[in-house]
RODO-2510 file (C-alpha; in nm, 4 decimals, decimal comma):
residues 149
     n   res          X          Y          Z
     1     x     6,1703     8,9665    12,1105
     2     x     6,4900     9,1382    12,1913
     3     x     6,6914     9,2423    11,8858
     4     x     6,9952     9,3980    12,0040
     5     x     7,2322     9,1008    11,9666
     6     x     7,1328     9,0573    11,6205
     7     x     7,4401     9,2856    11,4570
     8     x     7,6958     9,1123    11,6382
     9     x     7,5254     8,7254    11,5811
    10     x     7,5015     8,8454    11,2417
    11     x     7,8854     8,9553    11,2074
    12     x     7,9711     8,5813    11,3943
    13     x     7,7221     8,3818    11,1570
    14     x     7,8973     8,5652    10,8446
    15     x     8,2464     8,4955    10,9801
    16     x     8,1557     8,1428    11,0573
    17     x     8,0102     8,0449    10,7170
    18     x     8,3390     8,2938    10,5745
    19     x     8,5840     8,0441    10,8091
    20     x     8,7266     8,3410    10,9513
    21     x     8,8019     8,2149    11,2456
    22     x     8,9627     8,5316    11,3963
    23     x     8,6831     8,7512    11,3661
    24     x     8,4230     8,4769    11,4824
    25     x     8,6458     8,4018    11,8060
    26     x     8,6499     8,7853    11,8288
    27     x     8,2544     8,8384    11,7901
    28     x     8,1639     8,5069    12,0186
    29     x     8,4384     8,6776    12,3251
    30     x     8,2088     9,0279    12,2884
    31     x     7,9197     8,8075    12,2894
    32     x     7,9805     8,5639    12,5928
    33     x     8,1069     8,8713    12,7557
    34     x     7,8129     9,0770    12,7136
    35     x     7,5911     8,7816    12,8001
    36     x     7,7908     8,6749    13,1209
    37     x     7,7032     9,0024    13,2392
    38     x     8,0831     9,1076    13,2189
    39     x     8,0217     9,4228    13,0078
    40     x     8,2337     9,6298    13,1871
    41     x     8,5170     9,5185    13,0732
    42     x     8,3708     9,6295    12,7048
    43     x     8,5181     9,9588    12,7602
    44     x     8,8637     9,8735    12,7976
    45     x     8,8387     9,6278    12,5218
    46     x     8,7335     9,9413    12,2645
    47     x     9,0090    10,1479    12,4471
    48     x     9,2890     9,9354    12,4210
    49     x     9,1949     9,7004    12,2047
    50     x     9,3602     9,8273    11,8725
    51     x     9,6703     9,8956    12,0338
    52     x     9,7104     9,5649    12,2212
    53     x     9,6338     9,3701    11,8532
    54     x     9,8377     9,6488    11,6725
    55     x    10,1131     9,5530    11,9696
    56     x    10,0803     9,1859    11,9006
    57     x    10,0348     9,2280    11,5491
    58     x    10,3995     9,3944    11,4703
    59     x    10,5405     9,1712    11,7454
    60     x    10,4500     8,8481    11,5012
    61     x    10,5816     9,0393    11,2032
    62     x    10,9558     9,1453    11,3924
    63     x    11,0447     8,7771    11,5034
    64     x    11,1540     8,6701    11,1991
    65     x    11,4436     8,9732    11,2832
    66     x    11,4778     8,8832    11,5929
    67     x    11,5247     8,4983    11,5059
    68     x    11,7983     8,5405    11,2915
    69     x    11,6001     8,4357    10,9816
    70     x    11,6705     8,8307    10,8689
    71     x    12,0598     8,9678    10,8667
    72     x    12,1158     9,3017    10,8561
    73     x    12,2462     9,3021    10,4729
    74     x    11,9055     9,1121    10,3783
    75     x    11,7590     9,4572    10,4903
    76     x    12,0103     9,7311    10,4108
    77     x    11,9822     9,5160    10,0335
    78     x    11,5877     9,5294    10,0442
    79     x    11,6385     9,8842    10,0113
    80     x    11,8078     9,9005     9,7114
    81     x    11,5355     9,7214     9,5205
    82     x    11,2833     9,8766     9,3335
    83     x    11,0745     9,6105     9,5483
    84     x    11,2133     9,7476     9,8699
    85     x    11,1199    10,1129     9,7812
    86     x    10,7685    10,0533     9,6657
    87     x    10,7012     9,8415     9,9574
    88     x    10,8596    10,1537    10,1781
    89     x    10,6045    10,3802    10,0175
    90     x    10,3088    10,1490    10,0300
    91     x    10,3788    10,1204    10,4015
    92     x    10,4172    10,4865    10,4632
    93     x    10,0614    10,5083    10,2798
    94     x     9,9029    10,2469    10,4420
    95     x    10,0168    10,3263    10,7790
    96     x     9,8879    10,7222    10,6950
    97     x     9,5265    10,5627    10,6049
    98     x     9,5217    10,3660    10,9006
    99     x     9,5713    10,6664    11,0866
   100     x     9,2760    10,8358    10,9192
   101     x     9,1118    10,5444    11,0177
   102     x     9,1136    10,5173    11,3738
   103     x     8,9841    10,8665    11,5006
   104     x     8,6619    10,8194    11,2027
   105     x     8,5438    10,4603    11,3519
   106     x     8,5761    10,5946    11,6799
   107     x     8,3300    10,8858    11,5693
   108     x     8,0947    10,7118    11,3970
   109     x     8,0551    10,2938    11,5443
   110     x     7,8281    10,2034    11,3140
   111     x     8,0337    10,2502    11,0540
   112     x     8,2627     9,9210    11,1650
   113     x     7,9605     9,6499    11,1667
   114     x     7,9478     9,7782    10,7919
   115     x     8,3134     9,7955    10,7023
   116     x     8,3200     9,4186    10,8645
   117     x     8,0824     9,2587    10,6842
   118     x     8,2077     9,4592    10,3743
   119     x     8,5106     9,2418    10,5141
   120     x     8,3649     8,9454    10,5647
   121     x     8,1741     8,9152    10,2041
   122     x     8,4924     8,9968    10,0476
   123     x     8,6572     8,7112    10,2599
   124     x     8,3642     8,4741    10,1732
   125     x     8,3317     8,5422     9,8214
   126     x     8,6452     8,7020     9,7271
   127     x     8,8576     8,4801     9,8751
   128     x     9,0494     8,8066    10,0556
   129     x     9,1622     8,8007    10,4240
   130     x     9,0381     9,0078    10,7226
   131     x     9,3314     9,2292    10,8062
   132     x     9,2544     9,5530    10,7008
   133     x     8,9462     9,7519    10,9073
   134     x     9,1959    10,0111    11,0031
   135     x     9,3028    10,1116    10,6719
   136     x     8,9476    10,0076    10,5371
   137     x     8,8219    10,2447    10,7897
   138     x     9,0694    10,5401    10,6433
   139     x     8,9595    10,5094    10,3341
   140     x     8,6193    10,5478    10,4450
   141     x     8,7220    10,8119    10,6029
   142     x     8,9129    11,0082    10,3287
   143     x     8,6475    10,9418    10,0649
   144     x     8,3264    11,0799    10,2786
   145     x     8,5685    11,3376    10,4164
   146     x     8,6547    11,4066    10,0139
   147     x     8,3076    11,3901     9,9230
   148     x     8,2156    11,5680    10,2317
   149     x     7,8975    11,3098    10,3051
***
């Protein structure tokens, strides 16, 4: 029997039972892909991939700016709350660990089918939401970096 579908049928059967329906669309595309024989299109997917959802990501974030939902005085007064400035400094943190992230999945692969179903339980069971691998990933990466594992 061939085994090598069984990570990513295990990530979709996790993400199915977690109703995260985001990561099991994601892990059923790689799959059908894969099985449709369109694999070469795999590596484009893991080189572009982050920065196309990243792209999309911030894109969903800015329209309420764009809409006219935000002003400019609702953000130049954001900034003058202690609210505003801890959420400036959590971003500049987050965004840093992200960073850390990126380079450390992309060295070690196997590390992601771990950090998502670390992800997925804590969806499941936790009742948390899937949107952190990147900065998952950076912390990862800072603490075995850290501990020098």
């Amino acid at each position: 029997m061939n085994y090598e579908n069984l990570p990513i049928l295990l990530i979709l059967a996790i993400s199915v039972i977690g109703n995260n329906h985001t990561v099991s669309i994601a892990a059923l595309a790689l799959l059908l892909l894969k099985l449709l024989g369109l694999s070469n299109w795999l590596p484009l997917i893991e080189a572009r991939g982050i920065s196309i959802g990243v792209t999309v990501l911030t894109a969903a974030v800015l329209v309420p700016l764009v809409s006219g939902r935000i002003d400019a005085n609702g953000i130049l007064n954001v900034f003058k709350s202690p609210t505003g400035l801890i959420a400036v400094g959590i971003g500049l943190a987050v965004a840093w660990i992200a960073g850390q992230g990126v380079p450390f999945m992309k060295s070690s692969p196997e590390t992601v089918t771990a950090l998502m179903v670390g992800t997925l339980l804590g969806v499941c069971f936790l009742r948390g939401l899937a949107v952190g691998p990147l900065i998952a990933g950076g912390m990862v990466a800072l603490i075995v970096g850290t501990l020098k594992l």
